[in-house]
C-alpha positions in Angstrom: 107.1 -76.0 -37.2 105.8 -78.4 -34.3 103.7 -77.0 -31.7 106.8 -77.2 -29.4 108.6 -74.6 -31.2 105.9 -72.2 -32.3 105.4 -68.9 -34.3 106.7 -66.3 -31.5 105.1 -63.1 -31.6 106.7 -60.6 -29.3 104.9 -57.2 -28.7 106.8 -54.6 -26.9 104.6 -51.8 -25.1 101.1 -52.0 -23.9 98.1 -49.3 -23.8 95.5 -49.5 -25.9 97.3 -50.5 -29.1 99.6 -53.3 -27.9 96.6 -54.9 -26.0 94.3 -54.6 -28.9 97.0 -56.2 -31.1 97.1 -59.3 -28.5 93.7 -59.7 -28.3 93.2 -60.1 -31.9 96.3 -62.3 -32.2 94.9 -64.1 -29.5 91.5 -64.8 -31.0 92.8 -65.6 -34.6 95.7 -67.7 -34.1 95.7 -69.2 -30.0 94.0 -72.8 -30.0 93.5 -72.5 -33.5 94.3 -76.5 -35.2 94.0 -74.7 -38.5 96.8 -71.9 -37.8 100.2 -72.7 -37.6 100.9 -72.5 -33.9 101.4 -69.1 -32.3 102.7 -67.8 -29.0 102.3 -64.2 -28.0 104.4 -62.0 -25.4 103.8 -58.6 -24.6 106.3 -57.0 -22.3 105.4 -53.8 -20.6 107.7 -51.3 -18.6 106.1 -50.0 -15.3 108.0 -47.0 -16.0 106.4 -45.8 -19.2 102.6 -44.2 -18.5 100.3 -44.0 -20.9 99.5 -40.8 -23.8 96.1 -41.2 -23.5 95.6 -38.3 -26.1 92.6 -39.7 -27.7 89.2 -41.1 -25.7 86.5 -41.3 -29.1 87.2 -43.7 -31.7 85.1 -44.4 -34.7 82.7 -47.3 -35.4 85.5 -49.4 -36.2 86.2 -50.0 -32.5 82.5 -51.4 -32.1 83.5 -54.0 -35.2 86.5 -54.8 -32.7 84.4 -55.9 -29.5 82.6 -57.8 -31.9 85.2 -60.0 -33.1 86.0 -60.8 -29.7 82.5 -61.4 -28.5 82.6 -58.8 -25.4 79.5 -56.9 -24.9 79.3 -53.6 -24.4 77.4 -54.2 -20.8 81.0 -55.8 -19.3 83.6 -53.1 -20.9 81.8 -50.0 -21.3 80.7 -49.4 -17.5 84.8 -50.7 -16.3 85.7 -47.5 -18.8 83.3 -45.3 -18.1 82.3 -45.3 -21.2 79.6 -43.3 -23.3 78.1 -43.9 -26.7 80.0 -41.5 -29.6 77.5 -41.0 -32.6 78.6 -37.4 -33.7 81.1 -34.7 -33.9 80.2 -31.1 -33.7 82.5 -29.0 -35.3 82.6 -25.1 -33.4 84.1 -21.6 -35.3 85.5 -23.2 -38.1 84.1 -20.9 -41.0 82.7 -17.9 -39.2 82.7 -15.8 -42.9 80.1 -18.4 -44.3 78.1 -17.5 -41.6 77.8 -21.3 -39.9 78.6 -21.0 -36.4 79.0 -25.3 -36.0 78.7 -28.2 -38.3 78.2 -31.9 -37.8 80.0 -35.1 -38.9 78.0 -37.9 -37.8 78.1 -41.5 -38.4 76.5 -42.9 -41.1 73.9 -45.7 -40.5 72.1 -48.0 -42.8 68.9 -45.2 -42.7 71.1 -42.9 -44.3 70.1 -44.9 -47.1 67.5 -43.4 -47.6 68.6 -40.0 -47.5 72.1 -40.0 -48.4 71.8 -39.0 -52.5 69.3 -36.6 -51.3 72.3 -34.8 -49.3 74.4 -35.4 -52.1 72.2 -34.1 -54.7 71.5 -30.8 -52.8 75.1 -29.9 -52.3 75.5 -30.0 -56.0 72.5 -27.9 -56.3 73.6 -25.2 -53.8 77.1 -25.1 -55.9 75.1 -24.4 -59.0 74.3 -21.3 -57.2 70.4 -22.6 -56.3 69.1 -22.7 -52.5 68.8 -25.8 -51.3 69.1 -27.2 -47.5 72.6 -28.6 -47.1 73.6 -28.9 -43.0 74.7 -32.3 -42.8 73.4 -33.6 -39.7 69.3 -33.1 -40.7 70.0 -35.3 -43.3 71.8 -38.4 -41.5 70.2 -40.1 -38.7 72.7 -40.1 -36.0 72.9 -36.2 -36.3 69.2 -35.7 -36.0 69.6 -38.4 -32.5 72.6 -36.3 -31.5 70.5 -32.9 -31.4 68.0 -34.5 -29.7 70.2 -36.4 -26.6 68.9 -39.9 -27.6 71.6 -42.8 -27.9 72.1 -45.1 -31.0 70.6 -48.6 -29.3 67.8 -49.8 -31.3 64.8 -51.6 -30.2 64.6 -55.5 -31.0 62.4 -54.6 -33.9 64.0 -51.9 -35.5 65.0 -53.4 -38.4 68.2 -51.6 -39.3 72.4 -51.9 -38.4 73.1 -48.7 -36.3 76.9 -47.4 -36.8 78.5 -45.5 -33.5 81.6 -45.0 -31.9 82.7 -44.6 -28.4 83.5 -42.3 -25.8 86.2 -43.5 -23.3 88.9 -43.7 -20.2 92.0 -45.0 -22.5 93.7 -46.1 -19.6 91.1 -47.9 -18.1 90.7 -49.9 -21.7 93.8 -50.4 -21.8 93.7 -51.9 -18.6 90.6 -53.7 -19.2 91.9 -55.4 -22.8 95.1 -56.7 -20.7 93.1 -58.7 -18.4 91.1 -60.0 -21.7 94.4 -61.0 -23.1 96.4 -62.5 -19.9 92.6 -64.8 -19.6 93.4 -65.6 -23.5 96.0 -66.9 -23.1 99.2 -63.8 -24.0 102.5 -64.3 -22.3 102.5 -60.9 -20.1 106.1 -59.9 -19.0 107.3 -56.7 -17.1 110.9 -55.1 -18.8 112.2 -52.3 -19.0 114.0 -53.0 -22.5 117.0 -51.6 -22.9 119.0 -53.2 -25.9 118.0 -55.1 -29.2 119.8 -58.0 -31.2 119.7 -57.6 -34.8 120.5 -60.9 -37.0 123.3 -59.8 -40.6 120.3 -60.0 -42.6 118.9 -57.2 -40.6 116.2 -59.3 -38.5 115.7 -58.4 -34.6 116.4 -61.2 -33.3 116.2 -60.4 -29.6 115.4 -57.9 -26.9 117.4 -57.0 -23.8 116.2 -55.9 -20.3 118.1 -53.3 -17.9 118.9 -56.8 -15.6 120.4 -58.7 -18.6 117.0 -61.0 -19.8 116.6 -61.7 -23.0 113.4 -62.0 -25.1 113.6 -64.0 -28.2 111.5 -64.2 -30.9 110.6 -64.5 -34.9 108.2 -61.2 -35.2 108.2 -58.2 -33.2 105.7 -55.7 -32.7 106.6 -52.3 -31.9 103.6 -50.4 -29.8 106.6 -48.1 -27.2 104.8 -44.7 -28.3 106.6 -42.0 -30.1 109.9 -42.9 -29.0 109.2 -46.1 -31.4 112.0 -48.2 -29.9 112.0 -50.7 -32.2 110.8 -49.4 -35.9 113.1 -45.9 -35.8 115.8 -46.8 -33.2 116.6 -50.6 -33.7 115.6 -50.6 -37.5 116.3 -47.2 -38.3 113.4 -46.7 -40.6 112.7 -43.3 -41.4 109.9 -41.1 -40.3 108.0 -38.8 -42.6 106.9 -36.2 -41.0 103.9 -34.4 -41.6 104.7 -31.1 -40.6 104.3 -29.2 -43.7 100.6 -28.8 -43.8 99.8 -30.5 -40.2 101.0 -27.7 -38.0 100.4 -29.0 -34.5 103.3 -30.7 -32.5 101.5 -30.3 -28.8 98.5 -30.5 -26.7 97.7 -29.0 -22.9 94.7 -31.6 -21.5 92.8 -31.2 -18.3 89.6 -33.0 -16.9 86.4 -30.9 -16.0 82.9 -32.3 -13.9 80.7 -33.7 -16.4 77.1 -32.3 -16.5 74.1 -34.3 -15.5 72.8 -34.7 -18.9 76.0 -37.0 -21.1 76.3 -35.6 -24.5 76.4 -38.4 -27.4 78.9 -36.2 -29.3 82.0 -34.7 -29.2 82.8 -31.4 -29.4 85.9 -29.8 -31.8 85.9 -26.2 -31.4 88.4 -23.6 -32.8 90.9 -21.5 -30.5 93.5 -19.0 -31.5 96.2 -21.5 -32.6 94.4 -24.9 -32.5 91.2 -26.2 -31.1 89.6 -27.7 -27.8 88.4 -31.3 -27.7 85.6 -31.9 -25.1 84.6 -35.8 -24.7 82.3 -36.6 -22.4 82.6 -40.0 -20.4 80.3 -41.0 -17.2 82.6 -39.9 -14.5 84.3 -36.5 -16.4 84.8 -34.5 -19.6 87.9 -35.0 -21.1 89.2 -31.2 -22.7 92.4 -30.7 -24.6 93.8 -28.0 -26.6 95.4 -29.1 -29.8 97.7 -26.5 -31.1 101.2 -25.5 -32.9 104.2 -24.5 -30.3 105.2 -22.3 -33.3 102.3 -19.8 -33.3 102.1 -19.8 -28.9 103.8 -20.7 -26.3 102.8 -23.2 -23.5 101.9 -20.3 -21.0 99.6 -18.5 -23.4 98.0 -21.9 -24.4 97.2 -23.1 -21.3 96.1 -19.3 -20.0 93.8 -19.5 -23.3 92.5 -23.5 -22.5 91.5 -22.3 -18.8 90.0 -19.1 -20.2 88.0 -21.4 -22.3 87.3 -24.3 -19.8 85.9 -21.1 -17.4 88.8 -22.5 -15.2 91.6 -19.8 -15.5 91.1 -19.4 -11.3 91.1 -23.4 -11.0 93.9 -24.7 -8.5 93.0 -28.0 -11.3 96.6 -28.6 -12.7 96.8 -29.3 -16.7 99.2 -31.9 -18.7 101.2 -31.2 -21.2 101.7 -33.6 -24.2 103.9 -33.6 -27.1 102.8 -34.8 -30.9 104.9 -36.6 -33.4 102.5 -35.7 -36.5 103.4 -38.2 -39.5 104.0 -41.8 -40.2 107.1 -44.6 -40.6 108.0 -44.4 -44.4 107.9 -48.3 -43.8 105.7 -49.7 -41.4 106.7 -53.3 -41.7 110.3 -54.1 -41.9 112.1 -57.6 -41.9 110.3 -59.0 -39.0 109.1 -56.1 -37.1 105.8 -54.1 -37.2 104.8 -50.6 -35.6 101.6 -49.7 -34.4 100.0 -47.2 -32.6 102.1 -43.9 -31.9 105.0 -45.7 -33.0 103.7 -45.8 -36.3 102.7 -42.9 -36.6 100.2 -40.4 -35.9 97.8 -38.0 -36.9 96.1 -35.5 -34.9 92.9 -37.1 -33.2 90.3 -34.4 -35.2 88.5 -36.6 -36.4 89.5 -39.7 -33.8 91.2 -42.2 -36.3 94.3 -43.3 -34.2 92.6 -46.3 -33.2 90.6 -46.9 -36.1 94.2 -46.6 -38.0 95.9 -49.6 -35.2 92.8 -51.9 -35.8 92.9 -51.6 -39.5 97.2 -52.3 -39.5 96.5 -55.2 -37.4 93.9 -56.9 -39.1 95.7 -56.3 -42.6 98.9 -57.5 -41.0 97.1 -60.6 -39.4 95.7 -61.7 -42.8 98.8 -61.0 -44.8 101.3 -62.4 -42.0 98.9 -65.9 -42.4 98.9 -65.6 -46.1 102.5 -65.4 -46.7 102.6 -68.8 -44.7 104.0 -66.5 -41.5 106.7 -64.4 -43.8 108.0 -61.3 -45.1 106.0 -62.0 -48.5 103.4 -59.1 -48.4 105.3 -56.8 -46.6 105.3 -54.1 -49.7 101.5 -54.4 -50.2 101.4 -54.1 -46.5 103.5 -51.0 -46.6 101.9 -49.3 -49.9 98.4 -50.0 -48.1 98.5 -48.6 -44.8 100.8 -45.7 -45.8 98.0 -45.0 -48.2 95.7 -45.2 -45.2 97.7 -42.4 -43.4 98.2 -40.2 -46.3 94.1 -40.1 -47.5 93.4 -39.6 -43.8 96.1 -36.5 -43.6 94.2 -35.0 -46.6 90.9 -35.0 -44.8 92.3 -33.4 -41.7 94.5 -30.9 -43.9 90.9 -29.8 -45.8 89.8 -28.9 -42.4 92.3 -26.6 -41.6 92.5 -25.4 -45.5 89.3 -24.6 -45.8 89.1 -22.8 -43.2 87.4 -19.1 -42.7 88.7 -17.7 -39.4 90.6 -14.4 -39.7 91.6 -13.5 -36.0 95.2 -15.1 -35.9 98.2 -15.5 -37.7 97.4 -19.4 -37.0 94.5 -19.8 -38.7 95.4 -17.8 -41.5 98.7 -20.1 -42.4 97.0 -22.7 -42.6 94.6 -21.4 -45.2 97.2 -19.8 -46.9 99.2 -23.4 -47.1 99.8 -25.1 -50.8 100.9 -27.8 -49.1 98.6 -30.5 -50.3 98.6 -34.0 -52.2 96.9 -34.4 -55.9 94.7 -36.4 -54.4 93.1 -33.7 -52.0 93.9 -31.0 -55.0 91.5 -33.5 -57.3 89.0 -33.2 -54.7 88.2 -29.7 -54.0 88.9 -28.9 -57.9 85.9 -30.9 -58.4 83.8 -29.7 -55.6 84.8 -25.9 -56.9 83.7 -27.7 -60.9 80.5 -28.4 -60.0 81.8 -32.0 -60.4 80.0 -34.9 -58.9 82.1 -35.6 -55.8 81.0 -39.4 -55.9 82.3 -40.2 -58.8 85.9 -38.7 -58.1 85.5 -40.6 -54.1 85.4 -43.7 -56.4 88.2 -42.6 -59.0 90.3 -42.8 -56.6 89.5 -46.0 -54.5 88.8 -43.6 -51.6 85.7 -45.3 -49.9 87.8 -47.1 -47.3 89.1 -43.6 -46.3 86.3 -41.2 -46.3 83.6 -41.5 -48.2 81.8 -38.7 -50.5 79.2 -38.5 -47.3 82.1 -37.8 -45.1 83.7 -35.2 -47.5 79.9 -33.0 -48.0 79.9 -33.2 -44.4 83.1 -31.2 -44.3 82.5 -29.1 -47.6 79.0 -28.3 -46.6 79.5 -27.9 -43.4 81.9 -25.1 -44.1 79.4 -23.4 -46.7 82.3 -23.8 -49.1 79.1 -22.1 -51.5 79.3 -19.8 -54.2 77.1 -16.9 -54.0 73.4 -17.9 -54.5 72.2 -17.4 -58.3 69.7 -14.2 -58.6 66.8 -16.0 -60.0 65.7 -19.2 -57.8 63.5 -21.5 -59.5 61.9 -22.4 -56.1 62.5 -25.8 -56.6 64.8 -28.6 -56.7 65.5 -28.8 -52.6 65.5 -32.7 -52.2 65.3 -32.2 -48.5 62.0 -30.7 -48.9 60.1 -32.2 -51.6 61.3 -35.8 -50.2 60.2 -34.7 -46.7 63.8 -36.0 -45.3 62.5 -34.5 -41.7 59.4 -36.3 -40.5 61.1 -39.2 -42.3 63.8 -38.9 -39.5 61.6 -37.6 -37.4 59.6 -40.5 -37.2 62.5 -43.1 -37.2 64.3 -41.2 -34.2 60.8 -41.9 -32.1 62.6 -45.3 -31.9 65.4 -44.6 -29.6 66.1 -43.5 -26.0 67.7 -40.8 -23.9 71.3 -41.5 -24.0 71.3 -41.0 -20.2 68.8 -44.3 -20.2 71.3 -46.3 -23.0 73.9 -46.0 -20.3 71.5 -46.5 -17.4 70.9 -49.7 -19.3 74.2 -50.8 -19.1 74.5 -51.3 -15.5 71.6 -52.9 -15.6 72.9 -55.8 -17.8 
């Protein structure tokens, strides 16, 4: 193909996921001698808003910024953005007696105290007492008890793993004008038609006024109404419903305080829970639940009740959830991504984590196959594998859960719904079985790791009753003196407030 007539990647929607896609295209293939030639279109309707559902990512999205070579300084302050290096977990296992529980990122400190963590959950499920709360064991929690941001000093000699807190509109924003400067052919269309070739190959799209967009790949990024992947290609959707109960979400901002929390905050309501994510300018609150167990009224009378805002003239949004995946998300020459996709609820913030991942794998196996269809099974297996381990860890939240106060919370505990692999998992946990070595059975360190999974386990004191005779020994976290080792390294790092006071400053 001569550079006159080059690869034509077309990507139909914007927010966050369509501009991510372009700016990765963008860097990989635009001005690239080495790459076949590619041109990229993105064609967004003014008529379509954004979700905005989520606002925290996972450390994936700092790998992303990377790649492109944006600091932190230029996007983070547009965004009003806030560093993300825990999640605090609130009222999901009341019987064991743990009022919250934290999953925070792992950094390359944890090194050092990781087995220890490891070790002492095994311990406690032999019956012995040992100290098992995840976050005095992993450096970001102890940082995220204490206020203090994940930015390192010049000397500090080890990689530092966070996410992010953010306005999704104003990134989505922000990544457009980054792709428009790199180079990405940005049309306005409202697209109301598709060509489709005999062999099954889109071919084109249509506007309302009659223009036509050509193309040899297309990338699917309209949201949940997934114009292209279900509607033009009639691929199926799996739905997820069985053991993922919530289909809808009432959101609502609220003033942020004057100290920023470097967390965010998950905590339990009668028929869901209540996100809180705090950016610079607001908290972002949103109640997660299932329109089968209450109805919109009562959910939102419950949110305000909760917010302390049921006398608030503040109006709320309502938002509906498409819970599943495509049971292909590559066919013939189109790709979904983002909602379109599909979607799993943002507990544990891996919808964006979940698009970068199915772009970069589609990016290297597009280039691969010489810019065809070659690798779109192993594409397929892959990334539906992605969704399906990442269900599993989401279902063990809700499975495992201990709350008794509504026929919500007790359905989902009462669910058999759930894959081998998740069955395998708690079977050993319950056996006294070393979880690490069943994580790595099944290949599931890409997913969530056997750190991630003790976080859960332990953080739900999923225990059995302590043993009558203790030996007195054998508590890792003591005898390896885990908290002034943390301790000390945590006398390394700022206030949050002055990490983002920094930023303006750059």
């Amino acid at each position: 193909m001569s550079e006159q007539n080059p690869f034509h990647i077309v990507i139909l929607g914007g927010g966050t996921a369509g501009w991510m896609a372009a700016n990765l295209f963008a860097k990989r293939w635009q001005n690239q001698a080495q790459h076949r030639p590619v041109k990229i279109t993105l064609i967004e309707s003014k008529d379509v808003g954004i979700i905005g559902v989520g606002e925290g990512s996972t450390p994936t999205l700092k790998r992303f910024f990377e790649d492109l070579q944006i600091p932190e300084s230029e996007w983070m302050p547009l965004c009003d953005a806030t560093y993300k290096i825990n999640i605090r977990f609130k009222g999901w296992s009341p019987k064991s007696g743990i009022e919250d529980y934290s999953h925070p990122f792992t950094t390359q400190v944890d090194t050092f105290t990781k087995r220890a963590f490891l070790v002492n959950g095994r311990t406690r499920r032999m019956g012995l007492d040992t100290h098992t709360r995840p976050d005095d064991f992993l450096l970001n929690g102890v940082l995220a008890s204490q206020g203090k941001g994940p930015i390192t000093p010049n000397n500090f000699p080890f990689i530092m793993e966070y996410g992010y807190h953010f306005d999704s509109a104003k990134l989505g924003e922000f990544l457009k004008q980054k792709a428009i400067a790199a180079g990405v052919n940005y049309q306005t269309a409202h697209i109301s038609q598709s060509k489709r070739a005999a062999t099954g190959e889109l071919e084109a799209l249509i506007d309302d006024q009659g223009n036509v967009f050509s193309g040899d790949f297309f990338i699917d990024c309209s949201g949940f109404s997934s114009l292209l992947m279900q509607k033009a290609m009639q691929v199926p959707y799996k739905s997820f419903k069985s053991n993922l109960f919530n289909d809808s979400a009432v959101v609502m901002p609220t003033p942020i305080d004057r100290i920023v929390p470097v967390e965010t905050e998950a905590t339990t309501l009668s028929s869901g829970w209540c996100w809180k994510i705090p950016l610079t300018s607001r908290y972002g609150n949103g109640y997660v639940f299932s329109s089968d167990f209450i109805s919109r009224d009562q959910a939102e009378t419950e949110f305000r009740q909760h917010l302390g805002m049921l006398d608030s003239e503040q109006e709320c949004r309502f938002l509906s959830m498409q819970v599943g995946q495509l049971s292909e998300h590559w066919s013939h020459n189109c790709l979904g991504l983002g909602l379109s996709q599909g979607f799993i609820e943002p507990l544990e913030a891996t919808a964006l984590h979940l698009v970068q991942i199915s772009i970069e794998l589609f990016a290297n196996l597009l280039e691969k196959g010489n810019f065809s269809h070659h690798y779109a099974h192993e594409y397929n297996q892959k990334i539906s594998e992605r969704f399906e381990r990442v269900r599993d860890y989401i279902v063990a939240h809700y499975k495992l859960n201990t709350r008794d106060d509504s026929e919500y919370w007790r359905a989902n505990r009462n669910n058999d719904q759930l894959s081998q692999s998740l069955i395998s998992i708690l079977d050993c946990w319950y056996q006294r079985n070393d979880l690490s070595e069943e994580i790595q059975r099944q290949n599931l360190d890409t997913h969530f790791d056997a750190i991630s999974w003790n976080c859960l386990l332990a953080g739900y004191g999923t225990f059995p009753p302590l043993a009558p005779n203790q030996p007195g020994k054998g508590d890792l976290y003591k005898e390896k003196g885990i908290a002034s080792f943390l301790q000390g390294c945590s006398l390394n790092f700022n206030d949050h407030h002055n990490n983002l006071r920094a930023l303006n400053k750059s």
